[in-house]
Phi, psi and omega in degrees: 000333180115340192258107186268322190266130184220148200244137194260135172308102189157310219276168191217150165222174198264127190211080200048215183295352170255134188274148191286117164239196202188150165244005193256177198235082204308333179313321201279359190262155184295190187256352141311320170303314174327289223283346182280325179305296171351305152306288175308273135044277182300302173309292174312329156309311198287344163296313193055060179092335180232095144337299186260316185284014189232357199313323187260016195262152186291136166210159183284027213232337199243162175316115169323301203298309162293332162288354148299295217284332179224125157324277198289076178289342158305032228298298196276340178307315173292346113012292197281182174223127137006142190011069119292119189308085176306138146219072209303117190278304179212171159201131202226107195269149193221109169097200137256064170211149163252135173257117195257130167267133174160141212263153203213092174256159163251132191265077218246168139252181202282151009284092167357167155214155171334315182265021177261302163255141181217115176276140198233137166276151155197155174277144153244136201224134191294116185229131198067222165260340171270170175261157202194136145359060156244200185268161192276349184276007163266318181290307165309328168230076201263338135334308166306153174302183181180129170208154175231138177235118191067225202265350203231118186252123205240136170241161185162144192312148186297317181236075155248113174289099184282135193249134214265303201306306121356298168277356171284293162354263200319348189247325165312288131004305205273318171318302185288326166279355186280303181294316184302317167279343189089004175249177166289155211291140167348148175238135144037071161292166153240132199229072153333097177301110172231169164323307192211182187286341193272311172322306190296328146313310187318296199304325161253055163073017174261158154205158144224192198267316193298115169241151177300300205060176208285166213093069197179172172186170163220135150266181189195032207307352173248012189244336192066039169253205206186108144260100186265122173250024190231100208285348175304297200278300212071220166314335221210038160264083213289344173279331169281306132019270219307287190324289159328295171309324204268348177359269176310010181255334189259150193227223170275319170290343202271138220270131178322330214251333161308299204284334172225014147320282209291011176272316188285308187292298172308332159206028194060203186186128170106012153135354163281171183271210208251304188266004183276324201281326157315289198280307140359286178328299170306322194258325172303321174300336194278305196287011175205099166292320189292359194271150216215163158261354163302309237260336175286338197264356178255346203245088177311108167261169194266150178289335115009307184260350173288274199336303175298348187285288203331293193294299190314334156307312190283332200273354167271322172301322186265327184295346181280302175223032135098222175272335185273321154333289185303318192304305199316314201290343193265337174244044161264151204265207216254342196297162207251346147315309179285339172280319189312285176338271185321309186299321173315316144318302185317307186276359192020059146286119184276165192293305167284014141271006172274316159263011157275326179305328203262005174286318166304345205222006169247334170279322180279336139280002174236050167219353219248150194244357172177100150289189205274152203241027180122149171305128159237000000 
């Protein structure tokens, strides 16, 4: 195979600027278990520090079938944060598969965050005479259900109540946003049901000390999944839906405050709708007069208040000029001078007035009982 370097507890290798440590004690192990430590080893050198940012780069290292079936085949790495400090915790056989344990620590200060310590599972699984790479979401839910309705092949735990009525809704949805924009009908998903969002880490090998609880999701639009951590939504979690559907619309330009405004308009977010995420949006404007829409668009904010700037933008974009508006808005590019240009365009508009409008129209929703939530 090729893989020579194996770390004894103390020793360390090189990993861009960060050294790989370990606690296992490789004399000790049989020598499948060595050679599979090995690969994980081998892997993590050959990242070299990105972690998150290599999640999809090809390797001789990882299961063939899966870096076939998903572009971003790390499915949990991309997760992770870039020159995080590896320290391989354990390897454990399971099976004829060994399971590799390891911590991804960051060097922050407090107030701790979800990525300062984050522990990562992977398989090592016999492909041929050699040992290779996989993700931790095959073995977890290989015990789960499956059913498909329309283009969404929906997993889930043997007692989740899966809701039919819902995932009809959701294929309905997907249909009715397809034809509104003009791209094509969903293609083929695979979409996962959990409690929560801490589940939805779990379930692909993550842990950390910081949990979420229920409120939450993931897409993956080039891996074609759906991860719902939201037992409100379920079946039927239309800002991730939005995401998948709205793909073919987004490019390299399409600007952070776009790509999850019009998902947040089109179906909320964190398991509220578009007026619950509004009227939120509005009491923050009240408790913070200096916050702006320049200053969302200049700025880093907790997501809650980008995602909600964001939608109250599209909902002003479509009442002006409809759906081609919102397209237009979604593949404009990211620097926050070129949206300001477009949204002014768009909106045929000068730019401050474009941000006094949208503080009046975001304050007027948080008097308001269902702004417009979107193309039917």
């Amino acid at each position: 195979m090729g893989v020579t370097l194996l770390l004894i507890a103390g020793a360390t290798a090189r990993v861009s600027s960060q050294p790989v440590r370990s606690r296992v004690q490789v004399a000790h192990l049989s020598r499948d278990a060595a050679r599979a430590y090995g690969t994980w080893v081998a892997y993590l050198e050959t990242r070299r520090g990105r972690i998150s940012s290599a999640a999809g780069m090809p390797s001789p290292f990882w299961s063939t079938a899966e870096q076939q079936r998903w572009p971003m085949y790390n499915l949990a790495a991309y997760y992770l944060v870039d020159e995080a400090v590896p320290e391989i915790l354990a390897i454990d056989p399971v099976g004829a598969m060994f399971r590799i344990t390891t911590a991804f620590r960051v060097t922050a200060p407090p107030p701790a965050t979800w990525y300062t310590n984050v522990t990562l599972t992977v398989y090592a699984v016999r492909e041929g005479d050699t040992w290779k790479l996989a993700n931790a979401l095959g073995p977890n839910t290989r015990t789960w259900q499956r059913t498909t309705r329309g283009p969404i092949t929906y997993v889930f735990a043997p007692k989740y109540p899966f809701d039919r009525a819902r995932a009809a809704r959701a294929v309905a949805f997907t249909d009715s946003l397809a034809r509104a924009f003009g791209v094509p009908p969903l293609a083929p998903i695979t979409y996962y049901l959990l409690p929560d969002i801490d589940a939805v880490y779990d379930v692909l090998g993550l842990a950390s000390s910081v949990k979420f609880g229920a409120g939450g999701g993931l897409a993956q639009p080039v891996n074609r999944q759906l991860f719902s951590g939201t037992p409100a939504v379920g079946e039927e979690y239309r800002h991730e839906l939005a995401h998948l559907v709205l793909a073919p619309l987004l490019t390299s330009n399409s600007s952070y405050l776009a790509s999850e405004g019009v998902p947040t308009w089109l179906g909320g977010t964190s398991g509220g709708d578009f007026p619950t995420a509004a009227r939120a949006l509005a009491a923050t404007l009240l408790a913070r007069p200096a916050l702006s829409l320049d200053s969302v668009m200049t700025r880093r904010y907790p997501n809650p208040i980008t995602y909600a700037s964001g939608a109250v933008l599209a909902a002003m974009l479509f009442e002006h000029g409809g759906t081609p508006a919102v397209k237009a808005w979604l593949q404009a590019g990211p620097a926050s001078e070129d949206t300001r240009q477009t949204l002014a365009r768009l909106l045929q508009r000068a730019w401050p007035e474009v941000v006094r409008d949208w503080r009046v129209r975001t304050l007027r929703y948080g008097t308001a009982s269902a702004p417009d939530s979107g193309p039917r």
